[in-house]
C-alpha positions, 0 to 999 in steps of 0.5 A: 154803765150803772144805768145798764145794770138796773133791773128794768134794762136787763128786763128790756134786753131779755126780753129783745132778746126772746122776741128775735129767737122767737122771730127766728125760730117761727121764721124757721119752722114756715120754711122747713114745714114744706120740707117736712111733709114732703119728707112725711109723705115720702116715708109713708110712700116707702112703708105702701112701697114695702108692704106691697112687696115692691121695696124691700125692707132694707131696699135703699131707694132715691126719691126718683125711684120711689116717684117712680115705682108709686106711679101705678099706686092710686090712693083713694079716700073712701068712706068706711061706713058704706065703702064707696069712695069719695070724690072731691077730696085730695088723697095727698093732703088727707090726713086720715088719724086727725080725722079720726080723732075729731068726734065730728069726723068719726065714730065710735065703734063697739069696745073690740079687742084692738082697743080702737074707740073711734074711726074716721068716716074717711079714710084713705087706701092705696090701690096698684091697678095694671094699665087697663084698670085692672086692680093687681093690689090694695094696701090698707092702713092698720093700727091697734093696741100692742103691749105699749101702745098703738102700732100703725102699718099697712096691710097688703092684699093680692087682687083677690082681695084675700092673699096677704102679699105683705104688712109692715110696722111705721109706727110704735112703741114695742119693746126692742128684741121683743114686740119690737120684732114687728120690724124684722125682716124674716118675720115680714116676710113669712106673711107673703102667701097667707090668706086673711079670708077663710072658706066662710068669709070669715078673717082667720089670719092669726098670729100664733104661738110658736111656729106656724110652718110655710103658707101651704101647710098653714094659710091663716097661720104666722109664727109668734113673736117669741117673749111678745105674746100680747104684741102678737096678740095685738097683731091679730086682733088689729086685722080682723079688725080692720079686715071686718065690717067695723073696719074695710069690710065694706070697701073689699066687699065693694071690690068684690062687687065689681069696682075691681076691674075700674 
């Protein structure tokens, strides 16, 4: 029993010890990291689903039902600087914010309000297009700076590539009751019918001070976040960020072009 008391054996025993939680835990982590992606891959399906209008907000939904509602999604990895897109890649395994971060995956872009310094030269979209190919909508991934940090969402435009039918937040690190109202769902819903594009081809969206009134009476117009001015602030620059030439300009401009209609 003395000898178990030596240093060496308490050494050699801690040491066993951490070898078969580190053995455990590795083994751990291999078996559940299929089951994280599909759960990613998942959450990032309902936040396309709701940004397109076709989950609500507070919509519970199985995973047959969101399989099943995605199957008229098409997402497609395009290349940002020309908007064509990209064969030979798989959309599902596409990870488009590490390409971003990897300087031989991206490129920077001029200092802009948003903050963004860089943007992958891939970068994957989500189109719903009828049973003839007919293109009925586009869901593009947003980010930008708020008050805190970056928020990451999605964007949703009609067919005519011009009607916002939705946006929704994943991602962020807004204040709760404030900035954090990005995630409320009386404020989502006041983006369905506005117009990002002006009459020029210009992005006009914005987020205002105070109220903005209905899509008829204020098309390029949502109401401010009350007590989140920079958030909100952030909101619209992201947009004509990613709605412009450094962002998914190309792409849209492409659609116009005729890819559209398949």
């Amino acid at each position: 029993m003395q000898r178990l008391n030596q240093p060496k054996y308490i050494i050699l025993f801690s040491l066993a010890v951490c070898a078969v939680c580190a053995i455990f835990v590795s083994a751990s982590a291999v078996g559940l990291a299929s089951r994280q992606d599909a759960n990613q891959l998942l959450d990032m399906q309902k936040n396309v689903l709701e940004a397109a209008g076709v989950k609500a907000p507070d919509q519970q939904m199985s995973r047959k039902e969101i399989a099943a509602a995605f199957e008229n999604v098409r997402p497609v990895v395009i290349d940002t600087k020309t908007g064509e897109k990209v064969e030979g890649v798989d959309p599902e395994t596409f990870d488009q914010q590490k390409v971003a971060k990897d300087p031989k995956t991206s490129h920077a872009v001029p200092s802009n309000p948003s903050l963004i310094s860089r943007v992958p030269d891939r970068a994957k979209v989500y189109e719903v297009r009828d049973a003839s190919g007919k293109l009925q909508m586009v869901v593009l991934p947003i980010e930008g700076y708020g008050l805190w940090g970056t928020l990451y969402g999605f964007l949703a435009l009609d067919g005519d590539l011009n009607t916002i039918r939705g946006i929704t937040y994943y991602k962020h690190k807004e204040t709760p009751g404030l900035g954090g109202e990005v995630d409320n769902v009386r404020w989502k819903s006041l983006w369905d019918g506005r117009k990002a594009y002006g009459p020029s081809g210009e992005v006009e969206i914005q987020v205002i001070k105070g109220l903005a009134g209905p899509p008829g009476e204020a098309p390029y117009k949502v109401d401010g976040l009350a007590g989140a001015t920079l958030t909100s602030r952030g909101v619209t620059n992201m947009l004509h960020f990613w709605l412009g030439e450094q962002g998914f300009g190309p792409y849209l401009d492409n659609l116009r072009g005729g890819e559209a209609h398949g």
